[in-house]
Backbone as CSV, one residue per row, in Angstrom:
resi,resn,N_x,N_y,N_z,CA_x,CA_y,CA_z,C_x,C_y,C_z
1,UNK,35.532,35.670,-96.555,34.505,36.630,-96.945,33.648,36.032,-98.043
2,UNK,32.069,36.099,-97.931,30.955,36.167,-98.888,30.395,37.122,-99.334
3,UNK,29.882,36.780,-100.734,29.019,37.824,-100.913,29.431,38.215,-102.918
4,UNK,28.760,39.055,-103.193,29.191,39.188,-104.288,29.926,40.666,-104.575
5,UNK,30.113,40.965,-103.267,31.220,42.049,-102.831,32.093,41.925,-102.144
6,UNK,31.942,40.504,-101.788,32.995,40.213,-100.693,33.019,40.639,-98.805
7,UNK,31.834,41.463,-98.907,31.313,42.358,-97.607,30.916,41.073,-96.102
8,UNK,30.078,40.214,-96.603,29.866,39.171,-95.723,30.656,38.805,-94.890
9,UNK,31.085,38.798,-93.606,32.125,37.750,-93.233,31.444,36.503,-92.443
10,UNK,32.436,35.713,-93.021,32.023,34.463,-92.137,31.651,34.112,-90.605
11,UNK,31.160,33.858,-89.888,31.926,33.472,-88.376,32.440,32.812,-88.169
12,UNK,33.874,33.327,-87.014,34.543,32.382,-86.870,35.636,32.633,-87.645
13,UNK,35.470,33.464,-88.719,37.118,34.221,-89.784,37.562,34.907,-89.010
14,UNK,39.019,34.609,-89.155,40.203,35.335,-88.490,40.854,35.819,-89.151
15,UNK,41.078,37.166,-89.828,41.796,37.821,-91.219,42.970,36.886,-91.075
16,UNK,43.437,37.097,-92.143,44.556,36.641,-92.291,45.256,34.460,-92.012
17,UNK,43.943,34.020,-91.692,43.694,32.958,-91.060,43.537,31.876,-92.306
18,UNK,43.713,30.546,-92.226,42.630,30.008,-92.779,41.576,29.942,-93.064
19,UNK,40.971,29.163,-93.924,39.154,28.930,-94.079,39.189,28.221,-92.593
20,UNK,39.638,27.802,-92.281,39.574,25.928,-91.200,38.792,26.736,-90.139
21,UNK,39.164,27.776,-90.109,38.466,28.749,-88.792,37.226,29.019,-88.673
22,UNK,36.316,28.639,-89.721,35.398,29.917,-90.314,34.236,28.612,-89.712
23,UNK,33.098,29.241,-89.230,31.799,28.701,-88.393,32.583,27.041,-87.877
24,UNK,33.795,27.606,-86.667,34.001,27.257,-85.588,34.520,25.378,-86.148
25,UNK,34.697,25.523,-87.625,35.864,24.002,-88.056,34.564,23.140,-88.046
26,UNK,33.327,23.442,-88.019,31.951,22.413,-87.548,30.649,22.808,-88.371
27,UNK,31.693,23.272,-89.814,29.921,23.823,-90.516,30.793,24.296,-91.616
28,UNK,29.978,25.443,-92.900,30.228,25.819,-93.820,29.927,27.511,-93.857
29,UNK,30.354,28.146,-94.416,29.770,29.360,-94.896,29.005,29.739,-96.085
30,UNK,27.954,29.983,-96.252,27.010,30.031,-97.529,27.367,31.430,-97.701
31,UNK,26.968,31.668,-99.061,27.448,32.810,-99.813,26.782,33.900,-99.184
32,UNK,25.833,34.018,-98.009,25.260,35.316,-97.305,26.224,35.116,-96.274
33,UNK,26.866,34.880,-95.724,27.649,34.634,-95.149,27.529,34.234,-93.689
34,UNK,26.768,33.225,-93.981,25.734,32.029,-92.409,26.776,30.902,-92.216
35,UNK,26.294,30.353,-91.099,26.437,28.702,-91.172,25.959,28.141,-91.592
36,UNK,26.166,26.810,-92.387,25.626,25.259,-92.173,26.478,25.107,-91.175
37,UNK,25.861,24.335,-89.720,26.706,23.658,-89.440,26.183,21.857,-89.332
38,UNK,27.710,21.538,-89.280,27.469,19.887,-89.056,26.606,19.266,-88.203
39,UNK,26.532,18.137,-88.540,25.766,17.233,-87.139,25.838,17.387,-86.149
40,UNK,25.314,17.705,-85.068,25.634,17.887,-83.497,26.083,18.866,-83.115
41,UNK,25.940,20.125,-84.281,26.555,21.295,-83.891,25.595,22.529,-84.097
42,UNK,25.188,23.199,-83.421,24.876,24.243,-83.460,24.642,25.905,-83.548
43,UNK,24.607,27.269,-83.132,25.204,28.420,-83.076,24.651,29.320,-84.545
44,UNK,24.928,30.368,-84.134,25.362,31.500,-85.181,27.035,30.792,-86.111
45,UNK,27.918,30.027,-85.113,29.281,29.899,-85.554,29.459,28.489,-85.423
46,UNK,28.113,27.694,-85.262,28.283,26.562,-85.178,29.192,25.944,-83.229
47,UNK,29.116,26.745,-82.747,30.323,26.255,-81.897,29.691,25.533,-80.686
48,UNK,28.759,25.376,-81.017,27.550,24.432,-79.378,27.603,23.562,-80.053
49,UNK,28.213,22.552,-79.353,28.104,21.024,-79.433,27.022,20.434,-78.852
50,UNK,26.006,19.756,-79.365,24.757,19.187,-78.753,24.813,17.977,-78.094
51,UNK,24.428,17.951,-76.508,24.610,16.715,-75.572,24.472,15.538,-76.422
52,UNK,25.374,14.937,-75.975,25.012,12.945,-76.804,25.300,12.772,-77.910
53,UNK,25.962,13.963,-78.609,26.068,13.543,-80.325,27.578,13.126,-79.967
54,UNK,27.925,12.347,-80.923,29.183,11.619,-81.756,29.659,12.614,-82.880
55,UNK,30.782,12.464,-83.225,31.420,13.337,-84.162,31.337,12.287,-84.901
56,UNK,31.132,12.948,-86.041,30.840,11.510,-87.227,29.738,11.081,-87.385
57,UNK,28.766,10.967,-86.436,27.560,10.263,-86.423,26.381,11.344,-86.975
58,UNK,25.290,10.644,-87.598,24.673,11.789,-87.853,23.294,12.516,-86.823
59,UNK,22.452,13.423,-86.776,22.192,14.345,-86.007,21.000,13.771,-85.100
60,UNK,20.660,12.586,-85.355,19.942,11.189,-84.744,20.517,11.229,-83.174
61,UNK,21.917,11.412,-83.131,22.456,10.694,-81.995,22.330,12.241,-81.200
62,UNK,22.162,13.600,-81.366,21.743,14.381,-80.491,20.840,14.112,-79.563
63,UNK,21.186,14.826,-78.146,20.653,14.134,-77.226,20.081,12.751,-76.649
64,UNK,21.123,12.024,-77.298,21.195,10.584,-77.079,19.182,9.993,-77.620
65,UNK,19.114,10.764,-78.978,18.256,10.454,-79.508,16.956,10.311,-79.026
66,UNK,16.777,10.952,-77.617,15.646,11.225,-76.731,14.951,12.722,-76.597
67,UNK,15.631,13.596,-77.553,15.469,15.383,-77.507,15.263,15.610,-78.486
68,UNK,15.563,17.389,-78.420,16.112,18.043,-79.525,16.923,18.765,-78.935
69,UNK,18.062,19.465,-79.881,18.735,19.891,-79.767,18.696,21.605,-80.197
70,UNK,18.740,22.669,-79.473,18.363,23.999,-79.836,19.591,24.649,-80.521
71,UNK,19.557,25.706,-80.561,20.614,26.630,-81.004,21.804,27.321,-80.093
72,UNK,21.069,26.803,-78.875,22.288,26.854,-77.693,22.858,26.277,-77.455
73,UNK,22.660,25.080,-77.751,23.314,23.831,-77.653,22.789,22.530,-76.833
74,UNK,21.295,23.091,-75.636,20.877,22.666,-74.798,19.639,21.762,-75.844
75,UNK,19.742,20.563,-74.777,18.460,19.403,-75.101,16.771,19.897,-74.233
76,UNK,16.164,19.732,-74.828,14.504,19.915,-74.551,14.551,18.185,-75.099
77,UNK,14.046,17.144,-73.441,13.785,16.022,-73.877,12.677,15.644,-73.525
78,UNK,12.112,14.670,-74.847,11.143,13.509,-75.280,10.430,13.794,-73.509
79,UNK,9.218,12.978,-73.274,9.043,12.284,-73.015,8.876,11.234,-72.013
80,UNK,9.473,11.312,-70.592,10.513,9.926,-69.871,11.427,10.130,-70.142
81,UNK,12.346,11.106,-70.476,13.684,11.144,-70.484,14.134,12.389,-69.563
82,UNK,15.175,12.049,-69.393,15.624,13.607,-68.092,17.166,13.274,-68.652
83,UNK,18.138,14.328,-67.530,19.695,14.622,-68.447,19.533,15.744,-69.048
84,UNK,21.123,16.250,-68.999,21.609,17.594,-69.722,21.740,16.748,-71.382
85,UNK,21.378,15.470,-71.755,21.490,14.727,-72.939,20.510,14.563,-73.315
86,UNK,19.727,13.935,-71.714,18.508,13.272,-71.866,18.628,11.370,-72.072
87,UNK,19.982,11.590,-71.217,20.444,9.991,-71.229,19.918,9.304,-70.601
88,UNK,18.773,9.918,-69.611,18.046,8.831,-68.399,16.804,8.532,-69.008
89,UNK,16.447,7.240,-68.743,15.147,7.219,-69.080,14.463,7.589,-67.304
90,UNK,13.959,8.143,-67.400,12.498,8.026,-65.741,12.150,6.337,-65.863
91,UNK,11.744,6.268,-64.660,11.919,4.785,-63.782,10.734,4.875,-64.031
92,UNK,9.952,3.565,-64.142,8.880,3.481,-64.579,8.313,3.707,-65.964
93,UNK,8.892,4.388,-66.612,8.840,4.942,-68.482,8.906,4.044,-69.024
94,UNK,7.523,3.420,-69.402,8.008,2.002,-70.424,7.729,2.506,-72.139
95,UNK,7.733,3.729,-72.271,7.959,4.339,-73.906,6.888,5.023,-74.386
96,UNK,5.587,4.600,-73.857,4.324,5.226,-74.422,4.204,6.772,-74.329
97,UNK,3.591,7.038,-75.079,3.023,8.899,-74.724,2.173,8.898,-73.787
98,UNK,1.637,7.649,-73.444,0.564,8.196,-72.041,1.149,8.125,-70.432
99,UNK,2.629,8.159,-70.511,3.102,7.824,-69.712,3.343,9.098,-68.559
């Protein structure tokens, strides 16, 4: 619980639980009682893992660094890129925007 009443709850708190639980083991709880979450992670609870990221790595490697990464967890990619990552480049895509 956050707050300066304690009223906030985290997501992802399980009474009686650990913190470890709280915005899904992949983020933080701020004192309104939100997520940060980590790199490659997304959500209200943090719990969408974003195509192509690495655990550890930082938020670069979402969607194999050809996207973005939304709040659903889904990639919108670049460019010449296709994939639920956006790991393909299109045939013919030699990098330009006029492509």
């Amino acid at each position: 619980y956050r707050g300066s009443d304690c009223s906030k709850h985290c997501p992802g708190h399980v009474d009686g639980a650990a913190d470890s639980t709280v915005c899904s083991s992949k983020g933080t709880c701020s004192s309104a009682g939100e997520c940060t979450c980590s790199p490659g992670y997304r959500g209200d609870d943090c719990s969408k893992h974003c195509p192509g990221h690495v655990d550890g790595a930082a938020d670069s490697t979402v969607c194999s660094g050809n996207g973005t990464c939304h709040a659903n967890g889904t990639c919108t990619c670049a460019t010449g890129y296709v994939g639920a990552g956006c790991q393909h480049r299109c045939p013919g895509f030699d990098g330009s925007a006029s492509a």
